[in-house]
C-alpha positions in Angstrom: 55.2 200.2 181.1 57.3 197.8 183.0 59.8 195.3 181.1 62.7 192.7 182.1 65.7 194.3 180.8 66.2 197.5 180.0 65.8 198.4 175.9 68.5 199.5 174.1 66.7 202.4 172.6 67.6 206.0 173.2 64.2 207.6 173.2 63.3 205.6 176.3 64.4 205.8 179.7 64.3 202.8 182.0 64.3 203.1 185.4 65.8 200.0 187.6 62.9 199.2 190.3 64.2 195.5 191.2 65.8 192.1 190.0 64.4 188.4 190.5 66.6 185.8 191.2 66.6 182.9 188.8 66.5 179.9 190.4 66.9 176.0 189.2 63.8 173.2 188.5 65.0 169.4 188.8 63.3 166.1 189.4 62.5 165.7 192.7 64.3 162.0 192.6 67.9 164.5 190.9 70.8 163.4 193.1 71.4 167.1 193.3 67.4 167.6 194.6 67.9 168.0 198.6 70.8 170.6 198.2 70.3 174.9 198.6 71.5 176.7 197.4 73.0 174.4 194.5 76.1 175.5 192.9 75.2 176.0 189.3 78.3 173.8 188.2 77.2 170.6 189.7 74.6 170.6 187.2 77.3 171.1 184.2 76.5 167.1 183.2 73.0 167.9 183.5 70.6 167.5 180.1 68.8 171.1 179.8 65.3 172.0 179.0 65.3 175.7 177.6 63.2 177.6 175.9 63.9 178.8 172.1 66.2 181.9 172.2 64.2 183.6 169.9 61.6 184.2 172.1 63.8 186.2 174.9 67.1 186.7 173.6 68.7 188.9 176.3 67.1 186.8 179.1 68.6 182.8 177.0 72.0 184.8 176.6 72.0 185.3 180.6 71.5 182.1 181.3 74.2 180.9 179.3 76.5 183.4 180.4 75.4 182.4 183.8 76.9 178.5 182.5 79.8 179.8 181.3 81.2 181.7 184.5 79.9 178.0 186.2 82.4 176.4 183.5 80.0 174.5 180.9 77.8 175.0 178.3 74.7 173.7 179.0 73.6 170.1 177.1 70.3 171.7 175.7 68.4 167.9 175.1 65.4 170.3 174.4 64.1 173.5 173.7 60.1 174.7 174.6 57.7 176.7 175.1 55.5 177.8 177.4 57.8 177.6 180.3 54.9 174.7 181.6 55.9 172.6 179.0 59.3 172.4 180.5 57.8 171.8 183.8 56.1 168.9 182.7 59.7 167.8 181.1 61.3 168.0 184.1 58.8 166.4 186.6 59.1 163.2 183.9 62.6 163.3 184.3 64.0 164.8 181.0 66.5 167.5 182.5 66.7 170.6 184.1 65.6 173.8 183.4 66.0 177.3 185.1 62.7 178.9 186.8 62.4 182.2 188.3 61.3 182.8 191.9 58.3 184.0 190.5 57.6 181.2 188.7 57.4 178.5 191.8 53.6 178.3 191.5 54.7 176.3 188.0 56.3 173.5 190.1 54.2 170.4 190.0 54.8 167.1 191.5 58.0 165.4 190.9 59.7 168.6 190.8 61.9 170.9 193.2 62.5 174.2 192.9 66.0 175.4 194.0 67.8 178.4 194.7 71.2 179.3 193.0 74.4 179.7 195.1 75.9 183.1 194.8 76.6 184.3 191.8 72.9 183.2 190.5 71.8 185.1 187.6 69.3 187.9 188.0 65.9 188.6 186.5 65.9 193.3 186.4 62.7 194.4 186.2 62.2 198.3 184.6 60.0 200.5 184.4 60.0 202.1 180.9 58.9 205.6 180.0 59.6 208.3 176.8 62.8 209.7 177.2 62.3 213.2 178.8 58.7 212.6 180.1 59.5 212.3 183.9 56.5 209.6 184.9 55.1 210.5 188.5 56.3 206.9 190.1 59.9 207.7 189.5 59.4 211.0 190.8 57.8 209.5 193.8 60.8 207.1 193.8 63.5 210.0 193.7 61.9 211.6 196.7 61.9 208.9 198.7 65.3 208.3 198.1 66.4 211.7 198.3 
């Protein structure tokens, strides 16, 4: 099974394959719209579109950890979900919202898609098996890196 984070459970083992960076979605008329990477504290006056914490706790708490290295807490004017429905918030101008590079194809028009200057928070991907059971990727894995 593959997962974003790793679980917290001792009868599994998660094995790091990658991370995603996170990136930023603003109006494409933002005054903060033509710059890349954008430093994640010029947008600490911003008005944020999130989704509910509830639905992704480990991944809402890293993007506000992310805020509060940047120095703010994020003004959250609204919290939904699907992640389209903050698309469509953003492209009418309501606020901001983070995206994942993987995400992009959920851009629309009146939005850009922006990456994060360094330090931008980071999506890991795992790949999760039963603790013990060696699963024949990772073994392929360990080779190659042998």
């Amino acid at each position: 099974m593959f997962v974003l984070f790793a679980p917290p459970d001792p009868a599994l083992h998660a094995l790091a394959l990658d991370t995603e960076p996170v990136r930023v979605l603003l109006p494409d008329d933002h005054p903060l719209a033509a710059i890349e990477p954008l430093a994640l504290s010029a947008l600490a006056e911003a008005d944020w579109i999130l989704f509910p914490r509830d639905l992704n706790p480990h991944f809402h708490d890293l993007l506000i950890a992310a805020c509060d290295r940047a120095g703010f807490s994020p003004r959250v004017v609204a919290e939904v979900s699907p992640r389209q429905n903050a698309v469509a918030r953003v492209a009418a101008g309501e606020g901001v919202t983070f995206l994942s590079a993987g995400l992009a194809h959920l851009a629309m028009p009146g939005t850009v898609h922006r990456a994060l200057a360094p330090p931008a928070p980071e999506i890991p991907f795992y790949r999760v098996t039963a603790a013990g059971r060696r699963a024949v990727p990772e073994a392929i894995l360990d080779a190659l890196a042998g």
